[in-house]
C-alpha positions as CSV (number, residue, x, y, z in Angstrom):
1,X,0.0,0.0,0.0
2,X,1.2,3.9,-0.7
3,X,0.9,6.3,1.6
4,X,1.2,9.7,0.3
5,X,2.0,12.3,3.0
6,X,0.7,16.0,2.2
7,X,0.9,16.7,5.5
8,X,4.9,18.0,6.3
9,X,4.3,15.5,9.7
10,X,5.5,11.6,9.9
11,X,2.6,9.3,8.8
12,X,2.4,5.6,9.4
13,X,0.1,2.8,9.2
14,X,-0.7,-0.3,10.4
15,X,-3.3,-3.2,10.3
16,X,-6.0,-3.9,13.7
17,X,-8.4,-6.2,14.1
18,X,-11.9,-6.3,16.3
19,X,-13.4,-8.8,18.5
20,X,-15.2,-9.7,15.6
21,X,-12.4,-10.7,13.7
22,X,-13.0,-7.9,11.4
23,X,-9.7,-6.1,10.0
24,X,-9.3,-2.5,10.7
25,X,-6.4,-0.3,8.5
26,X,-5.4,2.5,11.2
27,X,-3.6,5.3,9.8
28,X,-1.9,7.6,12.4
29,X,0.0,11.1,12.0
30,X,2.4,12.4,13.9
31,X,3.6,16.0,14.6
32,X,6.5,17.8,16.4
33,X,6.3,20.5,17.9
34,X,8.5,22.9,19.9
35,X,7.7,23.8,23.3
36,X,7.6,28.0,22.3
37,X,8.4,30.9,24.7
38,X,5.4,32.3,26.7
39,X,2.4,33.5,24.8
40,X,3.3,32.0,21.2
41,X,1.7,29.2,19.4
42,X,3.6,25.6,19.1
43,X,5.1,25.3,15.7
44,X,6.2,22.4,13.9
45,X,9.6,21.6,14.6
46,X,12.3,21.4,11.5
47,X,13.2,17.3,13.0
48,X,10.0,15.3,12.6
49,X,10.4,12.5,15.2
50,X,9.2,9.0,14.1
51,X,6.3,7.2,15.2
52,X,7.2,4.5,18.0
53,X,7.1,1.1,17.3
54,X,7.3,-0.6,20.5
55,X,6.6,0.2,24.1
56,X,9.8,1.8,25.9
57,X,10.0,1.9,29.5
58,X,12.6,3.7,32.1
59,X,14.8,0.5,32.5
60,X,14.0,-3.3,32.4
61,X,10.2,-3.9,30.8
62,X,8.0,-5.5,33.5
63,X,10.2,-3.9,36.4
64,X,9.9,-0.1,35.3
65,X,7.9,2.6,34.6
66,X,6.5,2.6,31.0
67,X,8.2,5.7,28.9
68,X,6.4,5.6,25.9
69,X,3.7,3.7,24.3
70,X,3.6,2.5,20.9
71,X,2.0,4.8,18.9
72,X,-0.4,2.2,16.4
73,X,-3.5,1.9,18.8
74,X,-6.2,0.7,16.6
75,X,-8.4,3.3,18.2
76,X,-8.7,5.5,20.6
77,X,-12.5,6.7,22.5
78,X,-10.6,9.6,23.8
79,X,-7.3,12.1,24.1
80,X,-4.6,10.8,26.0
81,X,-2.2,13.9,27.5
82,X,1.0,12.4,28.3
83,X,3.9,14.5,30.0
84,X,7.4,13.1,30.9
85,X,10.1,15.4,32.8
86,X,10.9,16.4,36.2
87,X,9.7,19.2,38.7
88,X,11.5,22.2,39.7
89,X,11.8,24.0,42.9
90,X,10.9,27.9,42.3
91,X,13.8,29.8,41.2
92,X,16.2,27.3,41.7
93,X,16.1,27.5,46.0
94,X,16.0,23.7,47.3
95,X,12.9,22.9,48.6
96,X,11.4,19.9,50.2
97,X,8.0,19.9,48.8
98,X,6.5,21.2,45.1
99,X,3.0,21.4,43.7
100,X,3.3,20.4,39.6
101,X,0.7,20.7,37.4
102,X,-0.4,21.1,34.0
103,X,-3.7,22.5,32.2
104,X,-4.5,22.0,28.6
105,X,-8.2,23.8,27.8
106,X,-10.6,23.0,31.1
107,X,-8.7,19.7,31.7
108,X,-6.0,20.2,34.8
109,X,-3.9,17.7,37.4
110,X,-1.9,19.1,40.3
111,X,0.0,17.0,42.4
112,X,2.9,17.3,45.2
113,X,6.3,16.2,44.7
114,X,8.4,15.6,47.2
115,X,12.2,15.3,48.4
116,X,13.6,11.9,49.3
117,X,11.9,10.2,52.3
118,X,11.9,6.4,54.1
119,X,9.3,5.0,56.9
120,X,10.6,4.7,60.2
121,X,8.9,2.5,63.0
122,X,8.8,4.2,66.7
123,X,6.8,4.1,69.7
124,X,3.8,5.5,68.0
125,X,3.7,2.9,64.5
126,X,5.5,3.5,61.2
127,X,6.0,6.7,60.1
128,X,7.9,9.3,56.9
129,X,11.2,11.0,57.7
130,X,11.7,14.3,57.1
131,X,12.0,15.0,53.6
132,X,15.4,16.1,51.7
133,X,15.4,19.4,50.2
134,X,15.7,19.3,46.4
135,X,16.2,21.6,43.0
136,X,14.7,19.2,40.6
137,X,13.5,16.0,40.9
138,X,12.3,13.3,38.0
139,X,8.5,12.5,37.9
140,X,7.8,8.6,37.3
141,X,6.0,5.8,38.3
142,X,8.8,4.3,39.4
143,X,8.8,6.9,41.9
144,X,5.1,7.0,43.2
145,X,3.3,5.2,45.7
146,X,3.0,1.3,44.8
147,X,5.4,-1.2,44.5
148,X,5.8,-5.1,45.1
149,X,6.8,-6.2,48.8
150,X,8.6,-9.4,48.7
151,X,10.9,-9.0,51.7
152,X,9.0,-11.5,53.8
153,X,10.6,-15.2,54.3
154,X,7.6,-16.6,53.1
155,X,6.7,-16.6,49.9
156,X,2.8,-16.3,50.5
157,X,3.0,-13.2,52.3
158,X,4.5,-11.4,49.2
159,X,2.1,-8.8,47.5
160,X,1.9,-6.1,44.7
161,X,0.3,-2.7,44.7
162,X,-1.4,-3.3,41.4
163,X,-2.0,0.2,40.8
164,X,1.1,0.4,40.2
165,X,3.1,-2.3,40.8
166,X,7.2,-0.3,39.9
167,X,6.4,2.5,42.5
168,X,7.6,2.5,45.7
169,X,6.4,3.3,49.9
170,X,3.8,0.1,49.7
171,X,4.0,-2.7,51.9
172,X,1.9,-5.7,52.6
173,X,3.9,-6.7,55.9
174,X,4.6,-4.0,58.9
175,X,7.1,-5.4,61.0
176,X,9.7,-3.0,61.2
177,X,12.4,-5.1,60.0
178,X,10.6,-5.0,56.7
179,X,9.8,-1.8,56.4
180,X,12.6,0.9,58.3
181,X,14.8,2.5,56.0
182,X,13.0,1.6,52.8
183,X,11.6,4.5,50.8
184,X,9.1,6.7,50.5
185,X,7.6,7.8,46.9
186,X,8.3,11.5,45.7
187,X,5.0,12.0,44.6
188,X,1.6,12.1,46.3
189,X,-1.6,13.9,46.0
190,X,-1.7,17.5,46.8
191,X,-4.0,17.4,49.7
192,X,-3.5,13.9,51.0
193,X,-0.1,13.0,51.9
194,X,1.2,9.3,52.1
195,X,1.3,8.2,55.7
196,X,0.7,4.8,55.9
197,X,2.8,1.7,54.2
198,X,-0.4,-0.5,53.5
199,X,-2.4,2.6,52.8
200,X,-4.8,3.1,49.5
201,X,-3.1,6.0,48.1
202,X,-3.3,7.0,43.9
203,X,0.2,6.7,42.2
204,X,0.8,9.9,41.2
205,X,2.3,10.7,37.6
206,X,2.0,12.0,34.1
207,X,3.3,9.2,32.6
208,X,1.5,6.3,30.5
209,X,0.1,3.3,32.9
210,X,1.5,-0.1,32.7
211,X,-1.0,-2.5,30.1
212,X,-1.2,-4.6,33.2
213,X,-1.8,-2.7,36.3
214,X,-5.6,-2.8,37.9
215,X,-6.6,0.4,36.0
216,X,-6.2,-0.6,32.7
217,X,-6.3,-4.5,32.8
218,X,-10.2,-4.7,33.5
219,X,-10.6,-3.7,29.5
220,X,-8.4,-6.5,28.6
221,X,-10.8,-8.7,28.6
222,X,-11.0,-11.8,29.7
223,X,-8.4,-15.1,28.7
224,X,-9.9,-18.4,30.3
225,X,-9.8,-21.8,28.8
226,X,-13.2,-21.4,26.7
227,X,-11.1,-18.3,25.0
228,X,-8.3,-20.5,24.0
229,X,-10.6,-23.1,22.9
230,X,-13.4,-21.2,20.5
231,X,-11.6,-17.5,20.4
232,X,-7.7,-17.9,19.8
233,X,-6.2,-15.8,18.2
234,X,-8.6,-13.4,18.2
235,X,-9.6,-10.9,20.9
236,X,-12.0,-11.9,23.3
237,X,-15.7,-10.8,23.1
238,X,-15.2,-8.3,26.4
239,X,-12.2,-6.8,25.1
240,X,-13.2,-3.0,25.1
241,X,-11.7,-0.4,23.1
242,X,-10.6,1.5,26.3
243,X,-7.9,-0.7,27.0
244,X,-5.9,1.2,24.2
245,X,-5.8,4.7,26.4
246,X,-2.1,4.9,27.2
247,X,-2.8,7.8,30.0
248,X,-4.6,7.1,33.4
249,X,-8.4,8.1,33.5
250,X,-7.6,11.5,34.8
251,X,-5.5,12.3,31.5
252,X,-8.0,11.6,29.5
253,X,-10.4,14.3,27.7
254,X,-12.6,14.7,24.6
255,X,-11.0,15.0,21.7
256,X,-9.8,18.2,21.9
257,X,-11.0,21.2,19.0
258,X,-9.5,24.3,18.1
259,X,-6.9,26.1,19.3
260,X,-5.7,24.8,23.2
261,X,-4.1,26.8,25.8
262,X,-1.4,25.1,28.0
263,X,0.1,26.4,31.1
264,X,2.5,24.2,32.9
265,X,3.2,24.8,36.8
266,X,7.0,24.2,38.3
267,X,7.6,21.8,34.9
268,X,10.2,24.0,33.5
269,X,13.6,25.6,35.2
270,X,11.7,29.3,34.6
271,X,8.7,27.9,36.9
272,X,5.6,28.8,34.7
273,X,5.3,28.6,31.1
274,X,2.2,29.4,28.8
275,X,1.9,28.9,25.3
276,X,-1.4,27.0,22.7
277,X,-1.2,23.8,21.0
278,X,-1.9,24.6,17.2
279,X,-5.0,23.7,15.6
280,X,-4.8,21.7,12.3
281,X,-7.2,19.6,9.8
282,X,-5.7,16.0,9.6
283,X,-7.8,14.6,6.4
284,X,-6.9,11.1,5.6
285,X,-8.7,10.4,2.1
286,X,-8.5,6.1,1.2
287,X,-8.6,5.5,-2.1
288,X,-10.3,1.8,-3.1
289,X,-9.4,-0.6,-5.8
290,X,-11.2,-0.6,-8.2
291,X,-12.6,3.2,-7.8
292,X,-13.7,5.8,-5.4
293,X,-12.5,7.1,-2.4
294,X,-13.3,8.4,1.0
295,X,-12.5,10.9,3.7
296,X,-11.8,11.1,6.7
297,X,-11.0,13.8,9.2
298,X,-8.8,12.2,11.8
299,X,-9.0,12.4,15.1
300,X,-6.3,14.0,18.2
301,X,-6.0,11.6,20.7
302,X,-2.5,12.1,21.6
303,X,-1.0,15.1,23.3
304,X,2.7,14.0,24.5
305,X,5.3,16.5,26.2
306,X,8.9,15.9,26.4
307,X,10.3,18.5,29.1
308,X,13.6,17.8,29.0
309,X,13.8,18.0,25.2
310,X,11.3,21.1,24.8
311,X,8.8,18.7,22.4
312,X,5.2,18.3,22.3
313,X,4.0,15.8,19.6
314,X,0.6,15.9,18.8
315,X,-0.6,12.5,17.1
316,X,-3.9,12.1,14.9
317,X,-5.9,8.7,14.1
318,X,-7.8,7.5,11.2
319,X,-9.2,4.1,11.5
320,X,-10.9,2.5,8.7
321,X,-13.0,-1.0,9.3
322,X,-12.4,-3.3,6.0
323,X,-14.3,-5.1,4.0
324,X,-12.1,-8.5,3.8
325,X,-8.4,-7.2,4.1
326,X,-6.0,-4.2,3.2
327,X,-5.3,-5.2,-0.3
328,X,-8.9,-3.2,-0.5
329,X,-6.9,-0.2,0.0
330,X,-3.9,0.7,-3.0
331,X,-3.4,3.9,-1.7
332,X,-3.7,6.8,1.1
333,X,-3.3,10.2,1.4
334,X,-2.7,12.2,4.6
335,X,-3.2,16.0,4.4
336,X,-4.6,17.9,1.2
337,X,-3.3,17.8,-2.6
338,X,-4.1,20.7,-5.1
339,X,-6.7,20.6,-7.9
340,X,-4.2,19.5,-10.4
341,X,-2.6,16.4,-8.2
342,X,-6.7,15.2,-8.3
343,X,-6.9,15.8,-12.0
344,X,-3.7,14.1,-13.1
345,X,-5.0,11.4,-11.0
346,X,-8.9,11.3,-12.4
347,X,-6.8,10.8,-15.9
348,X,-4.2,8.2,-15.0
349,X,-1.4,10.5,-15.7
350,X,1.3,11.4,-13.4
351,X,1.5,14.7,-11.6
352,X,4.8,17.5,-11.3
353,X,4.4,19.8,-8.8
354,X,6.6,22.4,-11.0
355,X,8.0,22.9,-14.2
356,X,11.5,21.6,-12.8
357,X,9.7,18.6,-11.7
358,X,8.1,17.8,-14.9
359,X,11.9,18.2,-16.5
360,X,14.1,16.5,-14.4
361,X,11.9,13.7,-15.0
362,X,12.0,13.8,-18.5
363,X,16.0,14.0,-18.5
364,X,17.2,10.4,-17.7
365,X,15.1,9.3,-20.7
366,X,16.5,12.1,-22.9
367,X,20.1,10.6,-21.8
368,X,18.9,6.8,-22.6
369,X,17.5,7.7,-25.9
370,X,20.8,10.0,-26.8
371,X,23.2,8.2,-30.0
């Protein structure tokens, strides 16, 4: 299949498939954008980065916070706002405690971060040092409340915080020999501090949440013996589309239309920045063999910040349910041609975009034709 790209963003595609059975072709755009100074619309950025492949995490997958998510989600019901960086203390004075937040449009999330802490057991039960001052500190799962408490001799006592089962402060056992010294997490919510080892507290991040933690497994599915007997390889009937949201349910909105304001709180060495996400048409037009065509407008339902690089990549999604299979589909074109790329085509001839076009073409067959 050809996928012509009229858009000046990265465009991929990639097969899906339903419940059903039923094939889906999934076409997804990608843009970069620089992070601009205060005030100014995002622009596009003169390196387009490509669109990821496979999920990346902060160190070994299964035992770390997930980084990034691959970007070929059959679908997606809503916009997932993804931010990945670290918080800063105001003006660069160390600082045991930070509120960081972010707002795109009405949708906001504040939360505390917090200096480096462990639980200590005394007269009156466990309790959190004293926090460490800090300038900046890195905001991941890996170090939010959660985590998997194995330190007991026996196996059966072992536990995970399936919330989010990389983070760190849980504990299943409270016997101080467990539990002294280890650490706290350096992020919590803003008005409800962690103060308890077995307590029920969220994990607090902007990050993308693990495929199998207790949030996001539910949509799964479900994978019992009668699925593996009647169903494999397909999905199973219960499998719902929500299971393909990277970002936890609080970092999830509508999909978002027109131009969106951002403001980002103590995410940034300067404390505060304020700029808009652009606004852009996304058609995807998919040409059938055999004639005709339709089109699409595709959807935003990805809105990822990279602090530390100053990047915000805004991804659209076009997903088209086939008839039998992608061969259905010879060609598809992301963004908008002019009136004489649709006319060459409506003829069967091929289209120059300029005169220099048109001859450079014409010259290697000028040179094979030569005596």
């Amino acid at each position: 299949m050809e996928v012509i790209n009229a858009t000046g963003m990265t465009v991929g595609y990639t097969q899906g498939v339903e419940p059903s059975g039923r094939e889906l072709l999934v076409v997804v755009v990608k843009g970069t954008f620089g992070i601009p100074e205060q005030g100014r619309v995002a622009q596009l950025h003169p390196v387009q980065l490509p669109l990821i492949t496979a999920d990346t995490f902060t160190g070994e997958p299964g035992f770390s916070a997930p980084s990034q998510e691959v970007d070929f989600a059959p679908r997606k019901l809503r916009c997932d706002i993804l931010i990945s960086g670290s918080a800063w203390a105001p003006h660069g004075e160390p600082t045991e405690r930070v509120l960081a937040g972010a707002r795109i449009g009405a949708w906001q999330k504040v939360f505390a971060v917090v200096g480096d802490r462990h639980w200590a057991s005394g007269l009156s039960g466990v309790r959190a040092s004293q926090a460490l001052p800090f300038v900046s500190k890195p905001i991941s799962y890996d170090a939010a409340f959660g985590g998997v408490d194995e330190l007991h001799e026996d196996p059966d006592q072992h536990g995970a915080y399936m919330l989010n089962p990389v983070g760190r402060g849980w504990h299943r056992n409270l016997q101080a020999k467990y539990v002294d010294g280890t650490p706290l997490p350096n992020t919590e919510e803003a008005n409800r501090p962690v103060d308890a080892p077995d307590g029920n507290f969220a994990p607090m991040s902007f990050g993308p949440v693990g495929r199998g933690w207790a949030s996001r497994l539910p949509y799964a599915g479900t994978y019992d013996q009668d699925w593996i007997d009647n169903t494999f390889p397909f999905l199973p009937a219960d499998f719902q589309d929500a299971y393909y949201q990277a970002a936890p349910q609080d970092q999830q909105i509508a999909y978002p239309v027109g131009l969106q304001d951002v403001a980002l709180a103590n995410l940034t060495t300067t404390g505060h920045a304020k700029f808009s996400l652009p606004c852009r048409d996304v058609p995807i037009t998919f040409f059938r063999r055999g004639g005709g065509h339709e089109q699409v407008n595709a959807v935003l339902d990805t809105i990822a910040f990279d602090m530390d690089k100053g990047l915000v990549t805004l991804a659209w999604r076009a997903t088209l349910p086939l008839k039998k299979s992608i061969f259905e589909i010879p060609n598809v074109l992301a963004g908008t041609m002019s009136r004489g790329w649709w006319r060459a085509r409506e003829l069967g001839k091929t289209w120059h975009p300029s005169l220099r076009d048109l001859v450079s073409s014409k010259r290697p067959e000028k040179l094979e034709n030569a005596p």
